[in-house]
VOBA-1610 file (N, C-alpha, C; in pm, whole numbers, padded with zeros to 5 digits, always signed):
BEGIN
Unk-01034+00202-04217Unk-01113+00262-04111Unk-01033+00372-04041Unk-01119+00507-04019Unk-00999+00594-03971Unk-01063+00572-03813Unk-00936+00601-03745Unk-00970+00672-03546Unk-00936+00774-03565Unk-01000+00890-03474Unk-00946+00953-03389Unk-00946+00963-03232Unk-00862+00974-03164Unk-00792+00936-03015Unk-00861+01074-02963Unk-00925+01077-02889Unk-00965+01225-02773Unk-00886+01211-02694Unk-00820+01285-02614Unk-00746+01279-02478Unk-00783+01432-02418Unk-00871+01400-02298Unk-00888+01496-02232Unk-00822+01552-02128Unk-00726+01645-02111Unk-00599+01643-01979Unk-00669+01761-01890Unk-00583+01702-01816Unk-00608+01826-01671Unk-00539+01790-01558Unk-00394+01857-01640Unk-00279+01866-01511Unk-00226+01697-01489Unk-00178+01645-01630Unk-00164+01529-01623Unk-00031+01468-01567Unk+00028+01612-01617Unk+00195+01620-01591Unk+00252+01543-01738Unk+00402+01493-01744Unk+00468+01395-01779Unk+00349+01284-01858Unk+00288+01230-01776Unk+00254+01099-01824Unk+00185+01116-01966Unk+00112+01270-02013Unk+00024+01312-02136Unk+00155+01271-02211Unk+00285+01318-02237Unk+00319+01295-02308Unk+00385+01129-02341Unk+00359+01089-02241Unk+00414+00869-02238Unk+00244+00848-02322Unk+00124+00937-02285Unk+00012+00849-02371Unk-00011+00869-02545Unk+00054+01001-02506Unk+00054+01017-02692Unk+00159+00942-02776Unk+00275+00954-02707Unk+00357+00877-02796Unk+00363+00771-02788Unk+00301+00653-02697Unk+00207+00510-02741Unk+00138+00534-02834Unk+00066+00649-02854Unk-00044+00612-02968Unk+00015+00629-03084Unk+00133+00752-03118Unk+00213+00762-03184Unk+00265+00646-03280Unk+00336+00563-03220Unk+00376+00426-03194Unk+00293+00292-03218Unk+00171+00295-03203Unk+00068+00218-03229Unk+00118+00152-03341Unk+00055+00012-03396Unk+00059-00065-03495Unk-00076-00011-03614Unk-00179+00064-03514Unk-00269+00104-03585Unk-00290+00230-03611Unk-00265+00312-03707Unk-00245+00469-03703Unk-00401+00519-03610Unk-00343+00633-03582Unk-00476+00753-03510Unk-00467+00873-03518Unk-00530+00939-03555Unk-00507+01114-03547Unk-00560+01085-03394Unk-00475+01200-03338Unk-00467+01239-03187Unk-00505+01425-03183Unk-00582+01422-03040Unk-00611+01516-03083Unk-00640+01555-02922Unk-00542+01617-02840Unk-00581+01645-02711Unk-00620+01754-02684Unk-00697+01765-02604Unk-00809+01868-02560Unk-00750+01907-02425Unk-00731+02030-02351Unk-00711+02081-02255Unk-00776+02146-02188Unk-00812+02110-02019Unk-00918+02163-01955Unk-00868+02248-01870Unk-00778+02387-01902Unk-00763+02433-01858Unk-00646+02436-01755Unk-00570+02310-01765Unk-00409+02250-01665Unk-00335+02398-01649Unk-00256+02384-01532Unk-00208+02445-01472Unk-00033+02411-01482Unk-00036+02309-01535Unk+00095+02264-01527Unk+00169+02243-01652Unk+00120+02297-01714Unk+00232+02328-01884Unk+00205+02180-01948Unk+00156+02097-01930Unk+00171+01933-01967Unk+00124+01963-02105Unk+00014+02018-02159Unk-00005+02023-02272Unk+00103+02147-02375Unk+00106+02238-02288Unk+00160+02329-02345Unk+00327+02248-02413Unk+00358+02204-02316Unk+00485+02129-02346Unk+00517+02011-02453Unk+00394+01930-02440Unk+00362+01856-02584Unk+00308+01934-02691Unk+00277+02070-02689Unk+00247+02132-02811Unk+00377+02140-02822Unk+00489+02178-02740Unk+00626+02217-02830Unk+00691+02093-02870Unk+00671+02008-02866Unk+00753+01859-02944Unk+00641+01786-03046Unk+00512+01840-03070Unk+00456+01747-03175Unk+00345+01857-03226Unk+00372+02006-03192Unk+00286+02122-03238Unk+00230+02107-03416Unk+00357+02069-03467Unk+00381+02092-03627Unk+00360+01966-03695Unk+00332+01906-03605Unk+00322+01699-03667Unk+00185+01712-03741Unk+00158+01673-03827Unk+00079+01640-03867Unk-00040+01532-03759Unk-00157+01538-03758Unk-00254+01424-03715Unk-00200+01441-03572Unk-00139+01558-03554Unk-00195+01569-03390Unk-00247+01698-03363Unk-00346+01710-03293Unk-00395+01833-03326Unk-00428+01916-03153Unk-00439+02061-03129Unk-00464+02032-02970Unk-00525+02149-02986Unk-00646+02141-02846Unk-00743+02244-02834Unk-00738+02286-02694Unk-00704+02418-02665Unk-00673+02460-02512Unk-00803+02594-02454Unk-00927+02492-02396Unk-00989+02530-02296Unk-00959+02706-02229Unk-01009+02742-02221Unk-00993+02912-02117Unk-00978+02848-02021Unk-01148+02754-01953Unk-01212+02669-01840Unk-01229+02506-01855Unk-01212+02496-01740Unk-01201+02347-01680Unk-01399+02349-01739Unk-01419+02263-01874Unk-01566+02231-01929Unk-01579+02125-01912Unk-01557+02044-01854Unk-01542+01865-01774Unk-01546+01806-01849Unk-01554+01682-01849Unk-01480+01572-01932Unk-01567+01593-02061Unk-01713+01552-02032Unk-01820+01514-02116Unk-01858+01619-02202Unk-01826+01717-02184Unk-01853+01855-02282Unk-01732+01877-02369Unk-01605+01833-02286Unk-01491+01845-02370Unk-01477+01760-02515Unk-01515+01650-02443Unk-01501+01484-02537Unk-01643+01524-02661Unk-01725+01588-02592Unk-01841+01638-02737Unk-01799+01703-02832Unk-01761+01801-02785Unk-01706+01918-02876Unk-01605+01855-02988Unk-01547+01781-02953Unk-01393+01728-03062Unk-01532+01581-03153Unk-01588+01576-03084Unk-01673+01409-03139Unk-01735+01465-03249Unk-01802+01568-03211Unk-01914+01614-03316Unk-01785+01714-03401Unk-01741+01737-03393Unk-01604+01800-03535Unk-01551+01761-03584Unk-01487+01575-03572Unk-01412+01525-03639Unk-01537+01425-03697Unk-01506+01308-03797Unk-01560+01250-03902Unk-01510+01133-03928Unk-01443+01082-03775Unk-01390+00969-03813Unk-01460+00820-03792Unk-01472+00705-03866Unk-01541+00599-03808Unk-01542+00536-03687Unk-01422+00542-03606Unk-01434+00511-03475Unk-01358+00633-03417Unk-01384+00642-03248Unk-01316+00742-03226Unk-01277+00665-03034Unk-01132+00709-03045Unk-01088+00625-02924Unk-01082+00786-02766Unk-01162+00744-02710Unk-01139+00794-02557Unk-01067+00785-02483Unk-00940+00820-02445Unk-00824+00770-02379Unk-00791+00896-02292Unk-00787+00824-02117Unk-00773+00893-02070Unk-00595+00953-02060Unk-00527+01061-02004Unk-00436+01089-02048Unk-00312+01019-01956Unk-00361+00952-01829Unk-00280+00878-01757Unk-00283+00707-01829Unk-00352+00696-01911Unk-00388+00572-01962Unk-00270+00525-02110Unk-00169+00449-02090Unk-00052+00422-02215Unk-00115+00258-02243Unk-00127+00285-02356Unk-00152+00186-02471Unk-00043+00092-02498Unk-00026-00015-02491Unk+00052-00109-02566Unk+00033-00095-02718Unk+00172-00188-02798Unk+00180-00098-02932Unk+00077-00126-03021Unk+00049-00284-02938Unk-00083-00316-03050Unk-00204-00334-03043Unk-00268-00222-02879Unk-00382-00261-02819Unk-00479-00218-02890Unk-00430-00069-02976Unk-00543-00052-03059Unk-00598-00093-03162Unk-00505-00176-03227Unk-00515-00306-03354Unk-00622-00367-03323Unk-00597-00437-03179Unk-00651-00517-03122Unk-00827-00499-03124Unk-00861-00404-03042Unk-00937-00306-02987Unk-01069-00261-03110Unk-00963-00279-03231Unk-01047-00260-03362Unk-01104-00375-03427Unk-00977-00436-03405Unk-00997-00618-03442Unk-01141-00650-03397Unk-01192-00651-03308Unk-01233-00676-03218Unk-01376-00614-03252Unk-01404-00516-03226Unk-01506-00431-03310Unk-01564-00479-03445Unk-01478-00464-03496Unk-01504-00511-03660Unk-01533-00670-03670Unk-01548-00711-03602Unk-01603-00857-03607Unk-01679-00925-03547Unk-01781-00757-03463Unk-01889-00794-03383Unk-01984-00714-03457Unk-02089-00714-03508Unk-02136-00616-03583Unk-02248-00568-03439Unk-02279-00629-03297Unk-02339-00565-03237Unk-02308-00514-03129Unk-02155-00516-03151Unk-02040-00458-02989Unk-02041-00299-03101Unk-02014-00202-03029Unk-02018-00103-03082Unk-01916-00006-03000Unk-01858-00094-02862Unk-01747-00019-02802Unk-01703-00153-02722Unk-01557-00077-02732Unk-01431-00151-02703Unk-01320-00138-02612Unk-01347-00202-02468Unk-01191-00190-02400Unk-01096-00288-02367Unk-00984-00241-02350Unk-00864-00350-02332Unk-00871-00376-02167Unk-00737-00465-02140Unk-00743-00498-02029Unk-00634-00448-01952Unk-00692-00322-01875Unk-00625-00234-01823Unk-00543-00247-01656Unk-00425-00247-01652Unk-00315-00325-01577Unk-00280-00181-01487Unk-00247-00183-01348Unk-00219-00092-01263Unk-00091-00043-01265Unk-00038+00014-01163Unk+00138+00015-01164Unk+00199-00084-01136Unk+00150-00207-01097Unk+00194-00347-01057Unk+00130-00429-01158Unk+00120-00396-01269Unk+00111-00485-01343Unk-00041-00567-01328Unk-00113-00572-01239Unk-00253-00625-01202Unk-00342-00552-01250Unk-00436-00644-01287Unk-00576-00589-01358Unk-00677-00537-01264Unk-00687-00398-01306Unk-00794-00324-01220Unk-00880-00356-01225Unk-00943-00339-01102Unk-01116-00380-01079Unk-01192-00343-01193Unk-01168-00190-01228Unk-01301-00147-01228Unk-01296-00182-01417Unk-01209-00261-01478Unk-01175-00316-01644Unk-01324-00375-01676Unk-01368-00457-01636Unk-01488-00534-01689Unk-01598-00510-01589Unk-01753-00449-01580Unk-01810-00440-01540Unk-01955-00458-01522Unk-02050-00468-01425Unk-02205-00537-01461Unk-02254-00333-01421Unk-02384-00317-01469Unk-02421-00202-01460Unk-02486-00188-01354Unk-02450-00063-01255Unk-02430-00055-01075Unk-02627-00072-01064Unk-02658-00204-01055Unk-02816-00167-01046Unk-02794-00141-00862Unk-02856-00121-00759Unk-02864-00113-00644Unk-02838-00161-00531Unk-02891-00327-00564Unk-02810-00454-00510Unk-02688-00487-00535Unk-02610-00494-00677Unk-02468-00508-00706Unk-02384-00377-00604Unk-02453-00247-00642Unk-02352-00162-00549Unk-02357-00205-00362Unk-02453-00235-00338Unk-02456-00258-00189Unk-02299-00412-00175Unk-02334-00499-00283Unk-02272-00598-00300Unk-02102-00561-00285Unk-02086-00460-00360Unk-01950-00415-00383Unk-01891-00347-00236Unk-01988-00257-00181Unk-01940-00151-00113Unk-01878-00227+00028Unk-01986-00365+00039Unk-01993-00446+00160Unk-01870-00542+00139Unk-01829-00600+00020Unk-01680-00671-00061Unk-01783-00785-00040Unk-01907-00826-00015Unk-01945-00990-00041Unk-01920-01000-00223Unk-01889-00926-00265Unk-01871-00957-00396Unk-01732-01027-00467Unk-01709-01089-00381Unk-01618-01168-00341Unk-01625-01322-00391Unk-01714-01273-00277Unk-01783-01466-00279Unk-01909-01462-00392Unk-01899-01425-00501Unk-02007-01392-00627Unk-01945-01552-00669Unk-01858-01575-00733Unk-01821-01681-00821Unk-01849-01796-00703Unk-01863-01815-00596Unk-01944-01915-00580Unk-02089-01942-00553Unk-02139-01807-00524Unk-02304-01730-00515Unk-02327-01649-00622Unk-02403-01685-00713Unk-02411-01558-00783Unk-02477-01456-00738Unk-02555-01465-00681Unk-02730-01391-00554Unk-02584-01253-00530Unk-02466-01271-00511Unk-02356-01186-00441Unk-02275-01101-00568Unk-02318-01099-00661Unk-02213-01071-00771Unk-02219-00893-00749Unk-02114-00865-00752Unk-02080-00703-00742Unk-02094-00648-00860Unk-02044-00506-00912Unk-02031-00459-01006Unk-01950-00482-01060Unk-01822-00529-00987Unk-01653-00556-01082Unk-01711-00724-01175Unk-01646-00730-01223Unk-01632-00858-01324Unk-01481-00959-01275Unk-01483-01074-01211Unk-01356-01146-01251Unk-01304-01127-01338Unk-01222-01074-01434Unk-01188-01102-01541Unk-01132-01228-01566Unk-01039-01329-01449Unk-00999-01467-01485Unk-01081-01541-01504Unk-01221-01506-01497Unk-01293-01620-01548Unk-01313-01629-01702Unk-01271-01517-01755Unk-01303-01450-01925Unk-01265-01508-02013Unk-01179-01578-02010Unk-01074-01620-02077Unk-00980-01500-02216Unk-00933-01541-02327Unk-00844-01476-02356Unk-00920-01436-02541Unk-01016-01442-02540Unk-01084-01394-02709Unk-01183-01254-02605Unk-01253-01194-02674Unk-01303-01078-02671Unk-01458-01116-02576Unk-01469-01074-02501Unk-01610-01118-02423Unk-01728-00964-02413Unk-01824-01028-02449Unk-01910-00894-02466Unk-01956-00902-02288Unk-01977-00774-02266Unk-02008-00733-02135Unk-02109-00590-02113Unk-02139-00609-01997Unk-02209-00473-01983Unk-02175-00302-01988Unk-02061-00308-01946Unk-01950-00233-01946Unk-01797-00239-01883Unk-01687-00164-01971Unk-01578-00164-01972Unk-01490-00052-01849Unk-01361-00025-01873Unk-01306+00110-01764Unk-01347+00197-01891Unk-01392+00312-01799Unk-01404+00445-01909Unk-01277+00550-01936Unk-01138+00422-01872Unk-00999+00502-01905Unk-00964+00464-02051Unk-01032+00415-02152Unk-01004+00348-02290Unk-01125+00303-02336Unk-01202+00356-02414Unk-01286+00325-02492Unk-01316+00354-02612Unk-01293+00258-02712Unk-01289+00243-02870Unk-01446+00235-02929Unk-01495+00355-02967Unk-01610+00323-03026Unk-01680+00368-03084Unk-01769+00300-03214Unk-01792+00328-03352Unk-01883+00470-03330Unk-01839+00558-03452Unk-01914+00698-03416Unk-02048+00722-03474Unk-02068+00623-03539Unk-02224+00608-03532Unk-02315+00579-03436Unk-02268+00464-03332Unk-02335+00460-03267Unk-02352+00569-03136Unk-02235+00607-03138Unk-02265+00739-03061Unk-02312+00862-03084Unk-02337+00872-03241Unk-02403+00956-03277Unk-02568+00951-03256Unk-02616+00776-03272Unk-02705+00768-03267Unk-02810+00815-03104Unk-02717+00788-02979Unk-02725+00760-02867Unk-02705+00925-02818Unk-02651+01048-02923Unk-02646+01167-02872Unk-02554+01157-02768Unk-02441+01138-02826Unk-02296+01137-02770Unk-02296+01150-02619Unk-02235+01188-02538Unk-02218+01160-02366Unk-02291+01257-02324Unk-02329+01278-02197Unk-02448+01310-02112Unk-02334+01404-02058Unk-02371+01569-02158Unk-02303+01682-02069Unk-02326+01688-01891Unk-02435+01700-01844Unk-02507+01674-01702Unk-02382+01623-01589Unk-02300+01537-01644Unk-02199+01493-01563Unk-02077+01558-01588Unk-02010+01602-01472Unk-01865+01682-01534Unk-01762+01615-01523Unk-01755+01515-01432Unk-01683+01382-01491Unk-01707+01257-01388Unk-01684+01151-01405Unk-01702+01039-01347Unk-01841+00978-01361Unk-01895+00859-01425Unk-02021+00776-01462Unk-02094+00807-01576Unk-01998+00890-01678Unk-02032+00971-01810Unk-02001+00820-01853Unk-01903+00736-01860Unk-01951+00682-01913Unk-01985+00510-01922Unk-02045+00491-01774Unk-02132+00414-01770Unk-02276+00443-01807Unk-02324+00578-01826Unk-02472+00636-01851Unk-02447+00584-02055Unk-02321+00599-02099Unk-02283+00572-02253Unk-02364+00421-02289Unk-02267+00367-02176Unk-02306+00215-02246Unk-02432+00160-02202Unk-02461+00257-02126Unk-02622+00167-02065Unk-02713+00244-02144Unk-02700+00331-02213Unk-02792+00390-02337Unk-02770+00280-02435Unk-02654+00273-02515Unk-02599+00169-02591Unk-02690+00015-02586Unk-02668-00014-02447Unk-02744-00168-02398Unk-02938-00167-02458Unk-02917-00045-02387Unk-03068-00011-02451Unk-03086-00048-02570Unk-03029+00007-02690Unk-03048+00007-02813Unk-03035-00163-02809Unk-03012-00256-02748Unk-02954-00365-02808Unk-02808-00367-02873Unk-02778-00309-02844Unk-02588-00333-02801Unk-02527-00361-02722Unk-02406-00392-02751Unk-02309-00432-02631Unk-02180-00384-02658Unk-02083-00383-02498Unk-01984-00394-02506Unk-01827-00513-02487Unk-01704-00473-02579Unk-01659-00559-02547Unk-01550-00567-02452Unk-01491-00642-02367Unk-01344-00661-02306Unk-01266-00733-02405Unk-01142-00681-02476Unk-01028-00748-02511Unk-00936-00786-02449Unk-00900-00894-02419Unk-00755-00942-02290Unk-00637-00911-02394Unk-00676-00911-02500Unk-00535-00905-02571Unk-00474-00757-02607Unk-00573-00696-02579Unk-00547-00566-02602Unk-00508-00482-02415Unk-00368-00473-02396Unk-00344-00438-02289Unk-00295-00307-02271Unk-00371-00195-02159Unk-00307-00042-02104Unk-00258-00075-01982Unk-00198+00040-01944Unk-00131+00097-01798Unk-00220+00219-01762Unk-00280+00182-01645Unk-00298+00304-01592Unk-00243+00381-01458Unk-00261+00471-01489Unk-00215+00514-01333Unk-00338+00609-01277Unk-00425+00539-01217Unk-00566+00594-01176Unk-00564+00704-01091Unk-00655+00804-01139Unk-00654+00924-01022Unk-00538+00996-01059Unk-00468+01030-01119Unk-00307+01091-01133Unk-00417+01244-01198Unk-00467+01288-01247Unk-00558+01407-01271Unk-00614+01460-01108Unk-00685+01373-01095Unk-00723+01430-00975Unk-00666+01438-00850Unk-00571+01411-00817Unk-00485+01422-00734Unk-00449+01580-00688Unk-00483+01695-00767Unk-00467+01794-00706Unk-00584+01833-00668Unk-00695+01791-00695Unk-00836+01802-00618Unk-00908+01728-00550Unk-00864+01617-00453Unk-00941+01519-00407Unk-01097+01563-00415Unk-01138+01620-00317Unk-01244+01640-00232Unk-01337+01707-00348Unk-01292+01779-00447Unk-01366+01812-00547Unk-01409+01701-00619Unk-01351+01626-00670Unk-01341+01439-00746Unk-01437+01351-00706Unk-01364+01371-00510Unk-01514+01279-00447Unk-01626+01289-00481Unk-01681+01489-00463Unk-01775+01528-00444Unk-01872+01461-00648Unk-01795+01481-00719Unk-01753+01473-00872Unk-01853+01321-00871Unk-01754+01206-00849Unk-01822+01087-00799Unk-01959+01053-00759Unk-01982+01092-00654Unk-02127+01054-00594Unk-02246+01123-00665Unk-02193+01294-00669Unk-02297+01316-00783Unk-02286+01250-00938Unk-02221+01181-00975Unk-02238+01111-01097Unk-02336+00985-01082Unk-02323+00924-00959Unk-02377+00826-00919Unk-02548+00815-00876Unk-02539+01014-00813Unk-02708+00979-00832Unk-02779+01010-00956Unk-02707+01065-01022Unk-02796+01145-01164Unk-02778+00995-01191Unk-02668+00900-01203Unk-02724+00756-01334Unk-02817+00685-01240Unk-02864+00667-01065Unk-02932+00627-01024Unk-03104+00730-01077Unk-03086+00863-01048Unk-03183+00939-01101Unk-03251+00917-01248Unk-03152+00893-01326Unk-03209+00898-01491Unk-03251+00744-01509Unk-03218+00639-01432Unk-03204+00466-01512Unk-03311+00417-01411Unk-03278+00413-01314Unk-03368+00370-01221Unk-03436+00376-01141Unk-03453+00534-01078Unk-03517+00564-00990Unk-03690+00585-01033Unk-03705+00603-01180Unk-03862+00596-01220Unk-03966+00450-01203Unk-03890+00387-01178Unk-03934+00293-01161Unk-03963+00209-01036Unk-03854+00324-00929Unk-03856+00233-00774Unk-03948+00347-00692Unk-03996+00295-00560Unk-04108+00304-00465Unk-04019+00427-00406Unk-04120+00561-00357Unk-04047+00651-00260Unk-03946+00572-00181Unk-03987+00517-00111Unk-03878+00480+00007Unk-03782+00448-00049Unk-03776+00350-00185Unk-03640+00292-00248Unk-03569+00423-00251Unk-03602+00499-00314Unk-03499+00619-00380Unk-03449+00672-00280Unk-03520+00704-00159Unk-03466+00763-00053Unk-03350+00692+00039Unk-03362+00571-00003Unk-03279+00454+00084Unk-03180+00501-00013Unk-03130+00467-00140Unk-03023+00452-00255Unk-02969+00593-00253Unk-03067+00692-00232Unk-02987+00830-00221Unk-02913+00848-00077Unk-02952+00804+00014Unk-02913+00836+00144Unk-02775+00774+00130Unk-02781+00626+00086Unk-02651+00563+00065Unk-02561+00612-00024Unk-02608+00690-00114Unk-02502+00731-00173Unk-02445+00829-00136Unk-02485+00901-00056Unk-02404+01033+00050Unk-02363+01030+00131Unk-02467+00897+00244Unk-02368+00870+00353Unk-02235+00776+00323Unk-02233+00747+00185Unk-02093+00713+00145Unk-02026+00819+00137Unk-02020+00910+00020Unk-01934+01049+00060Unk-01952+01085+00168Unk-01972+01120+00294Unk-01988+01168+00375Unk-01834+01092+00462Unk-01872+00893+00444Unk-01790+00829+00520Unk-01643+00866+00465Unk-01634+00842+00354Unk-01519+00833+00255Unk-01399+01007+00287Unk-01485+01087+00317Unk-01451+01197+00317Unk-01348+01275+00342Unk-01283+01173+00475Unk-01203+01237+00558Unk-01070+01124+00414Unk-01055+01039+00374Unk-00970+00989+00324Unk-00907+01070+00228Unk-00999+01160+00146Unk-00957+01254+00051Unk-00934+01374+00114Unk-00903+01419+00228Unk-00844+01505+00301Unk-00687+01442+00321Unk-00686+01356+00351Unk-00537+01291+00340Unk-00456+01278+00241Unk-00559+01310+00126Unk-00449+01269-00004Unk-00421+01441-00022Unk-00494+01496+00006Unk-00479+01666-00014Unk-00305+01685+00008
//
């Protein structure tokens, strides 16, 4: 079975080159193939000069910042490989997560994408690794933290997933982090690959909830473990990111569910989703 690895950068620094040479390194070969949105900070340019001439790594450098989902098309629909891995460029692979990751795949014939269990700078598993799909009530659930007390209410369950309740074989779920996702290129061919519309952030929760549609699923592997270091891209643009965010959040509220809910609903779910950016706002002025 061949992969190929997308890595979409933008001003990743240092760390682009700790994610390629995990994959490098892998137990499971990958043509790699990073895509550049235009960085400012030599990160790609600099891994073209130590792996320019390597074979099965290949790199494509942007004029313009074409956001995630247009970037990640362009390389999907050109290469021909049976699975193709999404990895964000702050995101390092353990040596055998992608073994894993495939393992895993190949022995679900109706999981059709695949993430590991993605660990912070402290070693702790991020929230956002295993996930239920943000219907309206789960996000109110989350935003308020009663999603907390879900595992003893379910009526309370948020969008995050316990993962300690998962145990340690492969658990199909609604969706995964969209910092690592392994998955078969048929079915994303079938599904008309990611939703340009978003320029980055909830591209690809709109993936797997097309996917769900079809009668698919996704999986969490515990055995298959990354590092991330979240936000390390956007860090030179907060307030652009935020803004990035919320509009991702109403187009998947706009396209999934809003045909179906009462004027007032939509107007309630949209209001909330701005007077969240709105609240949040001043925090990403601080990180500036």
């Amino acid at each position: 079975m061949s992969i190929t690895a997308i890595i979409v950068n933008f001003n990743a620094g240092d760390t682009l080159r700790q994610c390629v040479i995990a994959l490098l390194n892998s137990t499971q070969h990958a043509r790699v193939c990073v895509v550049d949105n235009a960085s400012t900070d030599d990160s790609t340019q600099n891994l073209q000069s130590l792996y320019g001439n390597r074979q099965g790594v290949e790199f494509v450098l942007n004029a313009t910042n074409l956001g995630f989902a247009t970037a990640v098309n362009a390389m999907a629909r050109h290469c021909k490989s049976d699975y193709l891995l999404i990895l964000n460029p702050d995101c390092i692979l353990e040596i055998g997560a992608l073994e894993q990751l495939l393992k895993a795949l190949e022995g679900e014939p109706q999981a059709v994408l695949a993430g590991p269990a993605i660990h912070d700078e402290n070693g702790l598993i991020q929230r956002a690794t295993v996930r239920r799909f943000p219907a309206p009530g789960r996000s109110l659930m989350t935003a308020t933290g009663l999603w907390r007390l879900g595992r003893w209410f379910p009526a309370l369950h948020g969008i995050e997933v316990d993962v300690s309740t998962l145990g340690e074989e492969p658990s199909a779920c609604d969706a995964v982090s969209g910092a690592c996702m392994l998955i078969k290129r048929q079915a994303l061919e079938a599904v008309g690959f990611l939703d340009e519309g978003y320029f980055m952030h909830c591209e690809d929760l709109d993936l797997m909830y097309r996917f769900a549609d079809k009668g698919w699923h996704c999986l969490y592997v515990p055995r298959a473990i990354a590092s991330h270091q979240q936000g390390l891209s956007s860090r030179s643009r907060p307030q652009w990111v935020h803004f990035q965010k919320h509009r991702g959040m109403a187009r998947f509220f706009k396209k999934f569910q809003a045909p179906a809910a009462s004027l007032p609903f939509k107007m309630l779910v949209y209001t909330g989703i701005w007077l969240r950016f709105v609240v949040l706002w001043p925090t990403t002025i601080l990180k500036s």
